[in-house]
C-alpha positions in Angstrom: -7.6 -84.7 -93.4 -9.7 -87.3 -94.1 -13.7 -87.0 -92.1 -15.0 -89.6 -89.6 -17.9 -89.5 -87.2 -18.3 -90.1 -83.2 -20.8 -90.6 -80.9 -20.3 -88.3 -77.7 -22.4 -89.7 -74.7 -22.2 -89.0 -70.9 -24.1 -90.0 -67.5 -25.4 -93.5 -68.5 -25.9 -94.2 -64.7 -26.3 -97.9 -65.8 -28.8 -99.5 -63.6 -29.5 -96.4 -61.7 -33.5 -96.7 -60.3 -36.1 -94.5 -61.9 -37.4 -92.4 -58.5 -40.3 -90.7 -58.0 -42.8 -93.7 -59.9 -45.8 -95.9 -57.8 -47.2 -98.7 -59.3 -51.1 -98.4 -59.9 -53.0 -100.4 -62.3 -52.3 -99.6 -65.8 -49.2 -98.3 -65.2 -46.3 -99.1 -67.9 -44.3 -100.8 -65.3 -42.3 -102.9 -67.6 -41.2 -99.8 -69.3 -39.4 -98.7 -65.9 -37.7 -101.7 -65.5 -34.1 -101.9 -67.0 -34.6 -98.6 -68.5 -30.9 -97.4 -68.3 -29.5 -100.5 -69.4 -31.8 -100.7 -72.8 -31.0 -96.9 -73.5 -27.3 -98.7 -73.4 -28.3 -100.8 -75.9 -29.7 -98.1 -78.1 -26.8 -96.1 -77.7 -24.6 -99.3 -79.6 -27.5 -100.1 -82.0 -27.2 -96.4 -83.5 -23.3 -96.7 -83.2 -23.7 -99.5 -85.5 -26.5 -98.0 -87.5 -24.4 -94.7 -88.2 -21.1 -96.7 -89.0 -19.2 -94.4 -86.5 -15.6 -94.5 -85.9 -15.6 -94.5 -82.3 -17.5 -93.6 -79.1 -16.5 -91.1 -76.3 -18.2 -91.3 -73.1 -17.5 -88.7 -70.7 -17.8 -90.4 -67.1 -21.3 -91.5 -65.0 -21.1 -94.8 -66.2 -22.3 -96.1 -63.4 -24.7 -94.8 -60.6 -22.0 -95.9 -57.4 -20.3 -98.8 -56.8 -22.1 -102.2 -58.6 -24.5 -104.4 -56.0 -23.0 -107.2 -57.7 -21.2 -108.0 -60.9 -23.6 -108.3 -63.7 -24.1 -104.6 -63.5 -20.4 -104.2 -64.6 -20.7 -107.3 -67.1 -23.6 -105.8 -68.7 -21.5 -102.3 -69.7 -18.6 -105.1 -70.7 -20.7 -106.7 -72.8 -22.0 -104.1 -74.7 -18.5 -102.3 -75.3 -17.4 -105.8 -76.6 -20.4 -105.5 -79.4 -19.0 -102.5 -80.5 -15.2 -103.7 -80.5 -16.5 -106.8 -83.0 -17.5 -104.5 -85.4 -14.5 -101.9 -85.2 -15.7 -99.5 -82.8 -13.5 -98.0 -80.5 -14.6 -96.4 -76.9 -12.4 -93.7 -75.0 -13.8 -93.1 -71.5 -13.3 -91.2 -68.4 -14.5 -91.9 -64.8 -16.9 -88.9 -63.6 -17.8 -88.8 -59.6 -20.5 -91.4 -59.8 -17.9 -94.1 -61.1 -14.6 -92.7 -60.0 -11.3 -94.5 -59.0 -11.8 -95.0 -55.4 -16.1 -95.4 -55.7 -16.4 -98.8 -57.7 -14.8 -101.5 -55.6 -15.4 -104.6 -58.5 -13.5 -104.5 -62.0 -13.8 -106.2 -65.0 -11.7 -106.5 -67.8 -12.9 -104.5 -71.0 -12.0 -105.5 -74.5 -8.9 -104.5 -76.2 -11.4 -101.8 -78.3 -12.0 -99.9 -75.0 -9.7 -96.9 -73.4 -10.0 -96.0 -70.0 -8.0 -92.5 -69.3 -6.0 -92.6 -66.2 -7.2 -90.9 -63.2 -3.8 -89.3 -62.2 -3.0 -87.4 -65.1 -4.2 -86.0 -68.4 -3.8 -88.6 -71.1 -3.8 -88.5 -74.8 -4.7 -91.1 -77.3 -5.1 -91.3 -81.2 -7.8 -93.8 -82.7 -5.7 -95.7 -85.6 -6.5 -94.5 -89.3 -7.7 -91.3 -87.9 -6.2 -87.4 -87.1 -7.8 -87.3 -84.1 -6.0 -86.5 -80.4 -8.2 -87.6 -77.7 -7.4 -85.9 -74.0 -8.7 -86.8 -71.0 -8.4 -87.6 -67.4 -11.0 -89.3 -65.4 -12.0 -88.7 -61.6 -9.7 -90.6 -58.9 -12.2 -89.7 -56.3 -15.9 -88.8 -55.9 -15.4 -85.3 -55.4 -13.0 -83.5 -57.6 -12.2 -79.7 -57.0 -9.5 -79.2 -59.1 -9.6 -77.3 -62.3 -8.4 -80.6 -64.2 -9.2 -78.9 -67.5 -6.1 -77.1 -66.9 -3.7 -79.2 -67.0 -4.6 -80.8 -70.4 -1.9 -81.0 -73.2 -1.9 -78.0 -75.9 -3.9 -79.3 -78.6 -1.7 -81.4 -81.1 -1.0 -79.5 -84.2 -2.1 -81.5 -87.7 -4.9 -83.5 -85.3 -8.9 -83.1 -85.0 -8.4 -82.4 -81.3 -10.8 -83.6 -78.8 -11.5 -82.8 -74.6 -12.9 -85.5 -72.6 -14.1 -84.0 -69.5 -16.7 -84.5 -66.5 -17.0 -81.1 -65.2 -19.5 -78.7 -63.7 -18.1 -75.6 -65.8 -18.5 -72.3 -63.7 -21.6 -73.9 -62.4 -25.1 -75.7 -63.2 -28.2 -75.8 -61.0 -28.6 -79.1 -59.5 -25.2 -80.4 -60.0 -22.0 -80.3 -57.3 -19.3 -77.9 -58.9 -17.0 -80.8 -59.8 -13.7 -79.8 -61.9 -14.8 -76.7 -62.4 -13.5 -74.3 -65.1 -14.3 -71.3 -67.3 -15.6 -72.0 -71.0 -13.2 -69.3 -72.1 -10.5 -71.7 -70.6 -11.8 -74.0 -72.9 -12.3 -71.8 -75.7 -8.5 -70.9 -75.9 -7.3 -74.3 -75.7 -7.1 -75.2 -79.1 -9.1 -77.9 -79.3 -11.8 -78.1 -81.4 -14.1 -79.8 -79.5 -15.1 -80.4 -76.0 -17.0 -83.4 -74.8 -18.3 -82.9 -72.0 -20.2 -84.7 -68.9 -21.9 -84.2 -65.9 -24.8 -82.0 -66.4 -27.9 -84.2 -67.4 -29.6 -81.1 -69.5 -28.3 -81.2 -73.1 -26.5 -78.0 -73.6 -24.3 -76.7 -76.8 -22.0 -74.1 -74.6 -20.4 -72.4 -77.2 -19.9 -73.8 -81.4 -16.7 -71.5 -81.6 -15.3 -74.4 -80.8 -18.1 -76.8 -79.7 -18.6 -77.6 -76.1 -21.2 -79.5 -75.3 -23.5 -81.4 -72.8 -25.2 -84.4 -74.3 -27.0 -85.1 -71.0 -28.0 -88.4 -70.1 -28.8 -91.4 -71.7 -32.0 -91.9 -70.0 -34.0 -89.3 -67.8 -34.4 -91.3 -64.3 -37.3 -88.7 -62.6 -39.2 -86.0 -63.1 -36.6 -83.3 -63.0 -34.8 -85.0 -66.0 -37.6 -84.0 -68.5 -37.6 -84.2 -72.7 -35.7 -86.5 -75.1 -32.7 -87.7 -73.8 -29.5 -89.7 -76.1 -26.6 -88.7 -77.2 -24.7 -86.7 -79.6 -23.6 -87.4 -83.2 -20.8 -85.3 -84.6 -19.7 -85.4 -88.2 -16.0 -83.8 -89.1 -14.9 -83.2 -92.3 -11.2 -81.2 -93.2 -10.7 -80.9 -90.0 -13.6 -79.4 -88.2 -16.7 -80.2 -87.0 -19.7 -80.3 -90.0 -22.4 -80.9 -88.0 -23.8 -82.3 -84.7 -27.4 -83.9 -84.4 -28.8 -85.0 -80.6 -30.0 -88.1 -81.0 -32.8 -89.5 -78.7 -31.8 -92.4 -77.1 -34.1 -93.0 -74.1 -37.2 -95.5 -73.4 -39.2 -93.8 -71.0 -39.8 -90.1 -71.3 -40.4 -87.8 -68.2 -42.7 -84.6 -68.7 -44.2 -81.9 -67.0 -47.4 -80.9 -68.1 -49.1 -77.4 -67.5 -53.1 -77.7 -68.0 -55.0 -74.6 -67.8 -58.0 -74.9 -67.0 -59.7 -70.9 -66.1 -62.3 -71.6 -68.7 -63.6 -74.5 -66.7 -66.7 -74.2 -64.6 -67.0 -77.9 -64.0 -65.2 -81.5 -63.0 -65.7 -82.9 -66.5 -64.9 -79.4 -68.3 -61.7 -80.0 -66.2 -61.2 -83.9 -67.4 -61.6 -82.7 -70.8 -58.5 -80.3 -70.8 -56.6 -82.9 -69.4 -57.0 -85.4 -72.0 -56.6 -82.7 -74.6 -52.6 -81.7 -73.2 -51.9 -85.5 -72.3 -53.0 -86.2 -75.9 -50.8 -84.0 -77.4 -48.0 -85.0 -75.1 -48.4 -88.4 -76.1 -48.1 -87.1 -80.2 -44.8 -85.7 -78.9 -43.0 -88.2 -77.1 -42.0 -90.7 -80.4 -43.8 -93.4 -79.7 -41.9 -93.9 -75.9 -43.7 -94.4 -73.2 -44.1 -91.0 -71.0 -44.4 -90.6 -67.0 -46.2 -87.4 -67.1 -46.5 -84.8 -63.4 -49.6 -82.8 -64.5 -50.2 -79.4 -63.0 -53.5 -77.7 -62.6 -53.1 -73.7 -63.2 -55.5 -70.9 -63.6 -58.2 -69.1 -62.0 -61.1 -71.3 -62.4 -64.6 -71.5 -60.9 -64.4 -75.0 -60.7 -61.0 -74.2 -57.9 -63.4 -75.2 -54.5 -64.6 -78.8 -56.4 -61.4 -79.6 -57.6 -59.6 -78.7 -53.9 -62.2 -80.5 -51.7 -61.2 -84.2 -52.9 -57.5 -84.2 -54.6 -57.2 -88.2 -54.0 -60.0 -88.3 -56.2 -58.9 -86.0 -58.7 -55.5 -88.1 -58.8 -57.2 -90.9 -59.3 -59.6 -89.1 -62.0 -56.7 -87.6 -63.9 -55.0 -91.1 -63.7 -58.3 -92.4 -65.3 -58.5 -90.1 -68.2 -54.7 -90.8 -68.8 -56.0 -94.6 -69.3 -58.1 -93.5 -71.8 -56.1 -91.4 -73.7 -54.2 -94.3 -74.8 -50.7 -95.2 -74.9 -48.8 -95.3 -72.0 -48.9 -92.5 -69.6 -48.0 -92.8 -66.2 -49.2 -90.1 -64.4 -47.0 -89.5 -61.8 -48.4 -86.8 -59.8 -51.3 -84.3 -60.1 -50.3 -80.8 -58.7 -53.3 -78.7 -58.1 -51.9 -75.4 -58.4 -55.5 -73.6 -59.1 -57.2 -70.5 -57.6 -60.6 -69.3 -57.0 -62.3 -66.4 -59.3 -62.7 -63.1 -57.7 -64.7 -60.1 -58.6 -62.0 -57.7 -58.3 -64.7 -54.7 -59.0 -67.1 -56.2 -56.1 -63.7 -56.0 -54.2 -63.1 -52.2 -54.7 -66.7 -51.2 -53.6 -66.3 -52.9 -50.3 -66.1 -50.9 -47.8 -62.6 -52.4 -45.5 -59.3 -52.2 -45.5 -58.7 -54.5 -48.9 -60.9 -52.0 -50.9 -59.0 -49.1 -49.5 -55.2 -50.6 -50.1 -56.8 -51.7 -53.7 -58.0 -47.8 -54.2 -54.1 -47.1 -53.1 -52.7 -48.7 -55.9 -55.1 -47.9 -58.0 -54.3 -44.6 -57.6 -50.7 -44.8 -57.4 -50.6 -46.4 -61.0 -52.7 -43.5 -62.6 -52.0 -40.7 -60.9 -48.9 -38.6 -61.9 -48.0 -36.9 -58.4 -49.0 -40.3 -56.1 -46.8 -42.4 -58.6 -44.1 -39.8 -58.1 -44.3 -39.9 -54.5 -44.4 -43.4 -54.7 -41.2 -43.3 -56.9 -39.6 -40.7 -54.4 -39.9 -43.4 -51.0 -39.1 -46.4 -52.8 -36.2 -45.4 -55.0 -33.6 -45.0 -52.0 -34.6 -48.5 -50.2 -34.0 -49.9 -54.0 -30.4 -48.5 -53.6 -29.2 -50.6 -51.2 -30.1 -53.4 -54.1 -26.7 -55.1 -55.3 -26.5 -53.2 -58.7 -27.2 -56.6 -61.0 -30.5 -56.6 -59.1 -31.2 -53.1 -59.7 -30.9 -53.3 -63.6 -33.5 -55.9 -63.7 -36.3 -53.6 -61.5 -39.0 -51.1 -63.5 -38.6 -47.5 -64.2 -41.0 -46.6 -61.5 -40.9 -42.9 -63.0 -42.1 -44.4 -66.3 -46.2 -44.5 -65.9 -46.5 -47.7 -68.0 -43.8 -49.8 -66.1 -45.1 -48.2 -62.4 -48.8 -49.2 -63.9 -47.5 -53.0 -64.5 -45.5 -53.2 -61.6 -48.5 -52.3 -59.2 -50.7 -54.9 -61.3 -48.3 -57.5 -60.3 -48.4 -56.5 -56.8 -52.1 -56.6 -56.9 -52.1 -59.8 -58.3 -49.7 -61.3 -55.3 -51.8 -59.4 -52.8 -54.9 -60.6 -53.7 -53.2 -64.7 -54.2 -52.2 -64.4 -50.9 -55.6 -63.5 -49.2 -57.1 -66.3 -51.5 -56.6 -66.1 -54.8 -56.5 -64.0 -58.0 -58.8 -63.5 -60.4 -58.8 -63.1 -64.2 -60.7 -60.4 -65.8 -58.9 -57.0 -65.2 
């Protein structure tokens, strides 16, 4: 069996808005614009760079029905660069751009194969072993396993599932044609490409199923590279795959700590350090960046008594750092110092619960007590929660556990403080 190469993309959500973004001055606003339709372009650029033998895109085309019909001659126009150099495209409809949700067609070059919506289909590519199976959404929401009604895997053929699903599951994502990766697994195909989720995800490699995620990240809970995935086969099974970043704007969260920091400027300092070095790391694109305060910091009270200003302050060291970083948000997620042996010698109820568990985690007979009144409340614990809790009967893990309590007793009357 002679090898070939395909590009595997999902969730393009062409001209879907980037959310979560306000214009201030400075701001790479030109970069925002058009961004799902120029990680489009990238996608056929590299389809023509790698000389691949076809495409397979598994639903989300769209974001929702089109506002008007240049968003569906844009997608035609790009499949019909790829058709005049050879490239064919099989596609399914996921629940963004299903059957019944965009109301405008087009016609799509001859090069392009849309699986029907009321059955599983199978097509070959010509000059190729390859069995492609599919079936796209006929409405929005799909609860059906459709996964299980796919053909047996063609026997002599590099088999391949196109499917928009939700597996068993993912966080942030409606459990659309849902199914078990062991389901999968046993089919006989040796590759799943799938669609939906917008985290990229390799499943399982025994055979692969995978998640390219999207094209382009559209806010700030789409974070890192995004693209597609490139998958070499050779006698019949899959030699390699490579994720291949394919997006112009990059989202990213970024933790600063800033505990050593007595100071405003100390503070401004750190931040241009981490938004420096997530500028080394975004390839040269163009990053919208949600930085987050953290640590127990003497300079907590100056930071929390203006936080417009230390937007705009943050937004101002992001200038200078060079590049284009869009800063768009500043969480302040600090807390004060305390003196947690100043705390002790007080003479109130803090210092005595604080003596409590001080006592309980170095005390053999009060950490058994305290093992003997909490073990039969964890009981009543569903037993998948119980297997993650501390040995409370073990000194070390009762020691850490009461630290941590500490810790969240003493954030919630005002903060917690480093130096235990």
């Amino acid at each position: 069996m002679a090898g070939f190469r395909f590009l595997h993309c999902a969730d393009i959500h062409l001209d879907s808005p980037l959310r979560g973004l306000s214009a201030y001055p400075g701001a790479p606003v030109e970069a925002v614009r058009g961004a799902t339709r120029r990680a489009l372009v990238n996608l056929i650029a590299l389809a023509e760079e790698e000389r691949v033998d076809f495409v397979v895109i598994a639903g989300d085309i769209f974001d929702g029905d089109w506002k008007d019909f240049h968003t569906g001659l844009f997608f035609t126009q790009q499949m019909a660069r790829l058709g005049r150099v050879g490239i064919r495209v099989v596609l399914v409809l996921g629940n963004h751009d299903a059957a019944n949700v965009i109301t405008k067609t087009l016609p799509q070059p001859a090069t392009v194969i849309q699986l029907s919506a009321k059955r599983p289909e199978s097509v070959g590519i010509d000059g190729h072993d390859v069995v492609i199976h599919g079936q796209s959404f006929a409405t929005r929401a799909v609860t059906d396993n459709l996964a299980a009604a796919y053909p047996a895997a063609r026997a002599g053929a590099f088999n391949i599932g196109l499917l928009h699903t939700a597996l068993a599951g993912r966080d942030g994502h409606e459990p659309y044609a849902p199914c078990r990766v062991e389901q999968l697994l046993n089919h006989g195909y040796q590759y799943w490409a799938l669609g939906h989720v917008h985290a990229r995800e390799v499943v399982a490699e025994a055979p692969f199923v995978v998640f390219p995620g999207n094209l382009q990240g559209r806010n700030i809970r789409e974070c890192g590279a995004k693209g597609a995935t490139l998958v070499t086969v050779r006698d019949g099974a899959v030699a390699a795959i490579q994720h291949r970043p394919l997006d112009v704007l990059r989202w990213v969260r970024i933790d600063v700590d800033v505990s050593a920091c007595a100071q405003r400027d100390e503070v401004q300092g750190q931040v241009r350090q981490a938004l420096e070095a997530a500028a080394d790391q975004a390839d040269g694109r163009p990053l919208a960046a949600r930085v987050r305060l953290v640590g127990n910091s003497a300079a907590h009270a100056a930071l929390a008594a203006d936080r417009a200003a230390l937007r705009e302050e943050v937004r101002a060291v992001a200038a200078e750092a060079g590049g284009e970083l869009w800063v768009e948000k500043v969480e302040l997620a600090t807390l004060p110092v305390i003196d947690r042996q100043s705390l002790r010698g007080r003479d109130d109820a803090l210092a005595e619960l604080l003596a409590i568990i001080d006592q309980a985690a170095t005390e053999p007979q009060a950490g058994e007590q305290l093992k003997a009144e909490i073990e039969p409340l964890l009981t009543r614990l569903p037993a998948e929660l119980r297997a993650g809790l501390p040995d409370l009967g073990d000194p070390a893990q009762r020691a850490a556990c009461l630290a941590e309590i500490e810790d969240m007793l003493l954030a919630a009357l005002g903060g917690t403080g480093g130096g235990r």
